[in-house]
N, C-alpha and C positions, 0 to 999 in steps of 0.2 A: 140322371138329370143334373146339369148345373147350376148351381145358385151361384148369382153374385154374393162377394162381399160387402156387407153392407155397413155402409163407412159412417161414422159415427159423427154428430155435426161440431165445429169448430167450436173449444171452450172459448168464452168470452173473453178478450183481452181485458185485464186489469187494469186499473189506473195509472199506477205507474207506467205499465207501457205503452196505452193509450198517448199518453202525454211525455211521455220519455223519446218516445221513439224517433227516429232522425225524419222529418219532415223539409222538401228544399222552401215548400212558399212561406211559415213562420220564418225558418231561419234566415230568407233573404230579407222578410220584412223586418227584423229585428233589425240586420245590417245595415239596412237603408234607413231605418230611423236613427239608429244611433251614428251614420254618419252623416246625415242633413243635422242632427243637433249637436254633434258635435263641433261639426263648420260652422253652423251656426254660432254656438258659444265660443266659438276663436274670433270669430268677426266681429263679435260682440265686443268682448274684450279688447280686442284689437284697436277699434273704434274708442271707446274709455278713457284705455291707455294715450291715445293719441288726444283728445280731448282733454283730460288732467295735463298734457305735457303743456299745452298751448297754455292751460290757464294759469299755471304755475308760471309761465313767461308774462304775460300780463299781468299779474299779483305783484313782480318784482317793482322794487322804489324805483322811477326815474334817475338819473347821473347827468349832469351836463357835459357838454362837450368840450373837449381836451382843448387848452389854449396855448398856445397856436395849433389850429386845426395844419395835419400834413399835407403840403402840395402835392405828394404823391399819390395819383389816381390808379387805382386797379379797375376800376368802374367807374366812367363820366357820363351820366345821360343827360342830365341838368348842370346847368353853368353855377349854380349856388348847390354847395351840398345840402342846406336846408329845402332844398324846393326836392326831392325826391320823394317817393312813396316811402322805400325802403332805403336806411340808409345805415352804413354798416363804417365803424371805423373799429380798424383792425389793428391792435399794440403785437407786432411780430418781427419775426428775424427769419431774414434767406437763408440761416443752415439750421432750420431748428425741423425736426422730422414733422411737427405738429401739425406744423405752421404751415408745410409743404401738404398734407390731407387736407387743411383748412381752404387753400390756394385752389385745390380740387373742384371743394362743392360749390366755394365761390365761382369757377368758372362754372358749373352747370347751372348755377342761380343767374347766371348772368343772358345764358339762354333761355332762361325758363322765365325769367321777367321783363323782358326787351323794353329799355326806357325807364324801368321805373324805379331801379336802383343806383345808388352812388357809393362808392365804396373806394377810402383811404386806406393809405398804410404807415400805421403810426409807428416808426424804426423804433425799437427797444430789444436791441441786441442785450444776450443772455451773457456776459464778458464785461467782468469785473473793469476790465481796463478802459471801457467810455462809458459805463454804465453805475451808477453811484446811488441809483434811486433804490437797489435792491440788490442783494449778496449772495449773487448766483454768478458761479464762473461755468457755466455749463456746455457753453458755445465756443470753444477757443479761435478767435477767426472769425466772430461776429462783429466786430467793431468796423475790420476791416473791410469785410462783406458790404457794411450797411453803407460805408465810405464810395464806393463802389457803384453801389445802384442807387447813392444820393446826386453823386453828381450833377447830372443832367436829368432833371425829371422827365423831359422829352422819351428819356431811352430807359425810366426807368422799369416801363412794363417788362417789354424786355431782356433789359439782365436780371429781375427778379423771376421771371419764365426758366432761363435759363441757369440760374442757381436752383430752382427746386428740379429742375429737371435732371440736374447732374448734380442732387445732393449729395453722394460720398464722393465724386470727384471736388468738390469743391468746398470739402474740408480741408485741401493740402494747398499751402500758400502758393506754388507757382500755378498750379489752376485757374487760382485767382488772380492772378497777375497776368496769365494770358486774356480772360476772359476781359480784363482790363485795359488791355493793347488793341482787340477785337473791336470792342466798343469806340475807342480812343477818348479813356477817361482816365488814366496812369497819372494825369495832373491829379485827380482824389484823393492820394497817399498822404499829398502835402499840402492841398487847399485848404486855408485858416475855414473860409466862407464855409463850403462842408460841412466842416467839424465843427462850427456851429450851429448849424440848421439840423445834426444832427443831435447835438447836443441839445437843443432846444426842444426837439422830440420829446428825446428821453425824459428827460425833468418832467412833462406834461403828468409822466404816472404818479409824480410826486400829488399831483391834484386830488387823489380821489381820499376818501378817510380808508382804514383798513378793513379789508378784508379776509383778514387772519391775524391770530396773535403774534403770531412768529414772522410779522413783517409789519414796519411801518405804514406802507402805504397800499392803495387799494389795486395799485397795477404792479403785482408780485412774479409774474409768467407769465409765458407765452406759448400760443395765442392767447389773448382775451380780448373778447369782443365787446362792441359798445353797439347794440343793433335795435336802433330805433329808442335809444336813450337811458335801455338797459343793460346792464352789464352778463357777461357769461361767460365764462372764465374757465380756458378748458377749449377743443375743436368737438363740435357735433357733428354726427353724423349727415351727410348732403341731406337724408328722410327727414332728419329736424329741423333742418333750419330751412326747409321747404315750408314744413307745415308753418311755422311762424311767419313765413315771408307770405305763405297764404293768407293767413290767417289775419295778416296785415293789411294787406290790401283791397279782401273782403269787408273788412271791417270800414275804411276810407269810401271804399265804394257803394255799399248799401246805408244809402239814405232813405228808403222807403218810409212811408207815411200811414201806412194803411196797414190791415191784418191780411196776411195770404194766407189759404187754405188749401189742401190739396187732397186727395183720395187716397187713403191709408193703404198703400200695396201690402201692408202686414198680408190684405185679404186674399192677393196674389199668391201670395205664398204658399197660405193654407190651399187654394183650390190645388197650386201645383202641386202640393205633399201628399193630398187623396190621390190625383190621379194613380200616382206614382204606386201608391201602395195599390191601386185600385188593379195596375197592370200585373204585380204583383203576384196580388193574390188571387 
């Protein structure tokens, strides 16, 4: 006769591998909460960081504006630069690398706020040789640059267009000499008128008090911006000086009177984060 074997029933799994053991619905729930909260705490942050940027630009002291404001327009939407939303005057130089990224965000600001900006450009070539407010020879061929796209303000969008566009070419003087002929501005070389109006410029950075030990006056480099009557010294990134230009505007624009209230979508969130887990597990 034969017998079966008779099979002895399964020792209990222990704790540890009860709980050890590789499971997929734990370990995807783990996954998915630690990456809803970690996007979350980036957003968060995110959010903050961009918050303190803005208010640290409003905390800054007012500056008055540079006298004689420059006739040179990179942005006209208002006939008075006073009557803009946003209003941006820009102390810079056609062969300065900065000043050419500056030139960048200002044109996409210019798309992004249609009418509500007015933006000069205050000549302060980095070149000891017409510049006397500040003892940077850093630009050699700035002087003559600025000579250049002083001329005729009619043309000067322009040939400032066209010197950031061909910045290394238009560090070498026959560049700029064509670019000169192109135009038909080669009278600049030698007009008194010019090189006063540019000269006139320059001086204006004599106006501000210092903004560093190691220079008398408060317009030391370039770019430095004067946007919305504060100063900022240095080109930001196009994302910054969006948020500020927003940040501006919103501000002119919300005159509300009243208290608005709204439905906390925090609560959104939460139901979306159970489902999630709910499909889960």
């Amino acid at each position: 006769m034969a017998f079966r074997k008779r099979m002895s029933p399964p020792e209990p799994a222990s704790f540890a591998q009860k709980w050890l053991r590789p499971s997929f619905k734990p370990l995807a729930t783990f996954v998915v909460i630690f990456a809803v909260g970690a996007y979350g705490l980036r957003v968060l942050q995110g959010v903050k960081r961009q918050a303190n940027f803005v208010a640290q630009y409003f905390s800054l002291p007012t500056v008055k504006l540079p006298t004689p404001l420059s006739p040179y327009w990179v942005v006209h939407s208002t006939d008075r630069f006073e009557d803009a939303t946003i209003r941006i005057v820009e102390f810079s130089d056609v062969i300065c690398d900065n000043s050419k990224v500056l030139n960048a965000a200002l044109e996409k600001l210019e798309h992004d706020f249609p009418g509500k900006m007015n933006v000069v450009f205050q000549f302060f070539p980095l070149e000891t040789k017409c510049n006397h407010v500040v003892d940077k020879n850093k630009h050699p061929g700035a002087c003559e640059a600025a000579l250049i796209a002083a001329y005729d303000p009619a043309k000067f969008r322009q040939i400032q267009d066209d010197f950031f566009a061909n910045y290394y070419s238009a560090q070498k003087p026959e560049w700029r000499r064509e670019l000169a002929r192109h135009y038909g501005v080669e009278a600049a070389y030698t007009d008194p008128k010019t090189a006063q109006v540019v000269q006139d410029l320059i001086q204006t950075g004599a106006q501000y008090p210092p903004t560093s030990t190691e220079y008398p006056y408060g317009i030391r480099s370039v770019p430095t911006v004067i946007l919305n009557e504060r100063m900022i010294i240095g080109s930001l990134t196009y994302d910054q000086f969006r948020l500020i230009c927003q940040a501006i505007v919103d501000r002119q624009t919300d005159k509300r009177q009243f208290i608005e209230s709204w439905y906390d979508r925090t609560n959104d969130f939460k139901a979306w984060l159970f489902r999630v887990l709910h499909i889960v597990i």
